[in-house]
TINU-125244 format. One line per field, with one value per residue (C-alpha): residue in one letter; residue number from 1; x, y, z. Coordinates in steps of 0.1 Angstrom, whole numbers, plus 5000, padded with zeros to 4 digits. Each point is the difference from the previous one (the first is absolute). Example, Ala and Ser with C-alpha at 12.3 -4.5 7.8 and 13.67 -1.06 7.14 Angstrom:
BEGIN
resn: c(A; S)
resi: c(1; 2)
X: c(5123; 5014)
Y: c(4955; 5034)
Z: c(5078; 4993)
This chain:
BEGIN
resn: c(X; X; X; X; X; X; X; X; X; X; X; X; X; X; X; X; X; X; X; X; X; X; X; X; X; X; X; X; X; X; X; X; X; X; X; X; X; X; X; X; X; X; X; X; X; X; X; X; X; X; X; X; X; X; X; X; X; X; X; X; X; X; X; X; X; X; X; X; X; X; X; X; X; X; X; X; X; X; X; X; X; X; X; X; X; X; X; X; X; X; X; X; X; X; X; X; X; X; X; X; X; X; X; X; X; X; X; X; X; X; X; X; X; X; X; X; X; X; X; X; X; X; X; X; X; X; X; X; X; X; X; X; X; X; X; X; X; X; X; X; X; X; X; X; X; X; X; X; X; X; X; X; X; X; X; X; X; X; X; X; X; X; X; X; X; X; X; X; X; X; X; X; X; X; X; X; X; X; X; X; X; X; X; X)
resi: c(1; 2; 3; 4; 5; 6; 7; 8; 9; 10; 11; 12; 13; 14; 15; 16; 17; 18; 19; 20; 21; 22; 23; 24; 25; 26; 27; 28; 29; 30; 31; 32; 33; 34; 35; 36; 37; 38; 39; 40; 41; 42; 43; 44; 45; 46; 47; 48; 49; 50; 51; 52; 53; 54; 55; 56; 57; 58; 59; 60; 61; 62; 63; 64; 65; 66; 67; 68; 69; 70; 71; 72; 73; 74; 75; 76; 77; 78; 79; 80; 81; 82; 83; 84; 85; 86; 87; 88; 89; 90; 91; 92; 93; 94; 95; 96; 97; 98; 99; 100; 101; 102; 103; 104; 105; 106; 107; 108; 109; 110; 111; 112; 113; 114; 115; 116; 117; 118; 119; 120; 121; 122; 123; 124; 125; 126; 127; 128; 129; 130; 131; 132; 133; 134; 135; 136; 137; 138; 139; 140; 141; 142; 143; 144; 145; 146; 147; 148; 149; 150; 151; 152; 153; 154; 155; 156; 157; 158; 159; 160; 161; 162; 163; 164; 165; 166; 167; 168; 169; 170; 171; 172; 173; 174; 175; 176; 177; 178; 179; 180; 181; 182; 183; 184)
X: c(5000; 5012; 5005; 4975; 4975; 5010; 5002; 4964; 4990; 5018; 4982; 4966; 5006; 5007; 4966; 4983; 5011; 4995; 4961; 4987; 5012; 4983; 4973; 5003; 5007; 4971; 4973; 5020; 5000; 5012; 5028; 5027; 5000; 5033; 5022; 4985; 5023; 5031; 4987; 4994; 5033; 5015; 4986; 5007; 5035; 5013; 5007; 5020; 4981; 4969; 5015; 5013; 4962; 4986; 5027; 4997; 4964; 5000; 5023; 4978; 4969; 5017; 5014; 4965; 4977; 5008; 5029; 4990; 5005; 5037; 5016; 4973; 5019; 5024; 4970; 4987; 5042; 4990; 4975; 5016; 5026; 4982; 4975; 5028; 5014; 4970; 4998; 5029; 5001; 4961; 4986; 4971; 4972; 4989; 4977; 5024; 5026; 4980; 4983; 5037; 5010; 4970; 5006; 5036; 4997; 4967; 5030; 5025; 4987; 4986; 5039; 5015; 4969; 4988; 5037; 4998; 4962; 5006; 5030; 4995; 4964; 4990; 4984; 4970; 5011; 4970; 4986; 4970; 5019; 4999; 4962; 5015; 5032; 4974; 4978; 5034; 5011; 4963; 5005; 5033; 5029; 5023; 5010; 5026; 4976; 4971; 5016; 5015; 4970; 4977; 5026; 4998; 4964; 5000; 5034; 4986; 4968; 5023; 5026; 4979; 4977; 5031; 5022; 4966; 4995; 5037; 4995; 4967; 5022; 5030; 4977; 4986; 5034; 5021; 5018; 5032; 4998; 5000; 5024; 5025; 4986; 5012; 5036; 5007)
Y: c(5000; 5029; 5030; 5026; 4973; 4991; 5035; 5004; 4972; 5015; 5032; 4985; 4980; 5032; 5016; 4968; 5000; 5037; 5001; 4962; 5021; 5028; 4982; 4984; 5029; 5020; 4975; 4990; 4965; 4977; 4987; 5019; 4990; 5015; 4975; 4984; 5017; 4989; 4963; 5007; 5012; 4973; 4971; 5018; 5013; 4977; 5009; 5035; 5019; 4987; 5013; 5033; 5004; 4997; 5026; 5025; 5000; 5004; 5031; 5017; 4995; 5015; 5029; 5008; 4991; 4980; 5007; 4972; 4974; 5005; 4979; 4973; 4994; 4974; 4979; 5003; 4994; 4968; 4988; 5010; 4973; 4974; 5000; 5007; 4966; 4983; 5006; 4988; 4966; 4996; 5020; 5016; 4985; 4975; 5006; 4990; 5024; 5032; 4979; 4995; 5031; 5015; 4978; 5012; 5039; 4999; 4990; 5016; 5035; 5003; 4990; 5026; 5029; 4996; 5015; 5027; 5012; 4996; 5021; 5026; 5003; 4985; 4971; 5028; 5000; 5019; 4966; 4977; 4975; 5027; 4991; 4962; 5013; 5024; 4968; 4983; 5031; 4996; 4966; 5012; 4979; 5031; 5019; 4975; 4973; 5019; 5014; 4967; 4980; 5026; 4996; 4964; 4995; 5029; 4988; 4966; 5015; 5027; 4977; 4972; 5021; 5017; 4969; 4976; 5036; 5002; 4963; 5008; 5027; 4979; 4974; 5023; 5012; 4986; 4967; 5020; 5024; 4967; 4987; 5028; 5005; 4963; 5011; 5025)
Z: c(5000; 4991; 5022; 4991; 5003; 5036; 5008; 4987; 5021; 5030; 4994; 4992; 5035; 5014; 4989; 5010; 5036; 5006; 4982; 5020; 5035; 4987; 4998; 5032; 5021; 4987; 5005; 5030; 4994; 5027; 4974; 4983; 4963; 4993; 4990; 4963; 4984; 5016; 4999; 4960; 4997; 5020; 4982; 4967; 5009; 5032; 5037; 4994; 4981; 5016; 5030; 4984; 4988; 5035; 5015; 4972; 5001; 5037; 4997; 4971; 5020; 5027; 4982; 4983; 5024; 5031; 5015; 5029; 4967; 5001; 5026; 4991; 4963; 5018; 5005; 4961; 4993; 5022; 4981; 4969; 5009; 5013; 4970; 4977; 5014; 5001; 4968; 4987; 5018; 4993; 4969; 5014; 4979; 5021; 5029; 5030; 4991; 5008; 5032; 5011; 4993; 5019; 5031; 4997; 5004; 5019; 5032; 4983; 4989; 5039; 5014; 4975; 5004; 5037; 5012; 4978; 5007; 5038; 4999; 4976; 5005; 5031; 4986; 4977; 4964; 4988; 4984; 5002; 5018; 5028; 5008; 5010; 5022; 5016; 5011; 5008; 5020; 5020; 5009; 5020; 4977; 4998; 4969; 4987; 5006; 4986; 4971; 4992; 5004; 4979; 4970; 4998; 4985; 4977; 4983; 4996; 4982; 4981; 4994; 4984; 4980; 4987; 4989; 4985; 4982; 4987; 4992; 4980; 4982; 4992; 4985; 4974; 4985; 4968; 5006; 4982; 5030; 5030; 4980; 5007; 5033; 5011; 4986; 5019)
């Protein structure tokens, strides 16, 4: 693949990520929906610039509209990489790879985001998933706890609908195109 084609995909990742937490944010949906574009480009490019997707994205978002988004981009590099690798030892065609990968950063997104919510913004990022940590907070489980706990649930949902929609995605495009996916 050549390389104004992965920078197009990098860039289309980019706009992907920032308009589904757009999205999310406004209708303050209990998920976060910002990371199908750095599971496209991971599964179409591999682990790094899946990763580099995740983290630019992050950044933009932050510089245009939610500066909060920033220090979150380490956990979209995270998923860029683990999808990215996923991808490569699986394809990601098949319906267990996006269940695995779901599985995988619903635990891992939360270990990787909790810290940074708690410390930088005492556990409120602004998000639906604050209606959860608040009920959390209630029941007395402390703010790591809480925050923590309230992550795990809506990264399984986001994270599954994300990676079976990648899936659907990747299905539909040329068998030339997988074809130079797989060799990367």
């Amino acid at each position: 693949m050549n390389k104004p084609v992965k920078l197009a995909i990098i860039s289309t990742g980019i706009a992907i990520n920032i308009i589904g937490s757009m999205v999310s944010s406004t209708v303050k949906l209990p998920i976060f929906l910002d990371s199908i574009g750095t599971m496209l480009a991971a599964v179409l490019l591999g682990p790094w610039p899946g990763a580099l997707t995740g983290l630019l994205g992050n950044i933009i978002q932050g510089v245009l509209t939610d500066p909060a988004s920033i220090p979150f981009g380490v956990v979209n590099a995270v998923i860029g990489l683990v999808v990215g690798y996923l991808s490569l030892k699986r394809g990601f065609e098949d319906y267990v790879t996006p269940l695995l990968a779901g599985l995988i950063l619903a635990i891992l997104c939360p270990v990787v985001g909790t810290p940074i919510a708690v410390y930088l913004f005492g556990g409120v990022t602004g998000g639906g998933v604050d209606i959860l940590y608040a009920i959390f907070l209630k029941k007395e489980m402390g703010i790591f706890t809480s925050a923590f706990l309230a992550r795990i649930p809506a990264n399984l949902v986001d994270k599954l609908l994300s990676a079976y929609m990648v899936m659907l995605v990747i299905r539909k495009f040329p068998p030339a195109m997988k074809m130079k996916r797989a060799s990367v």
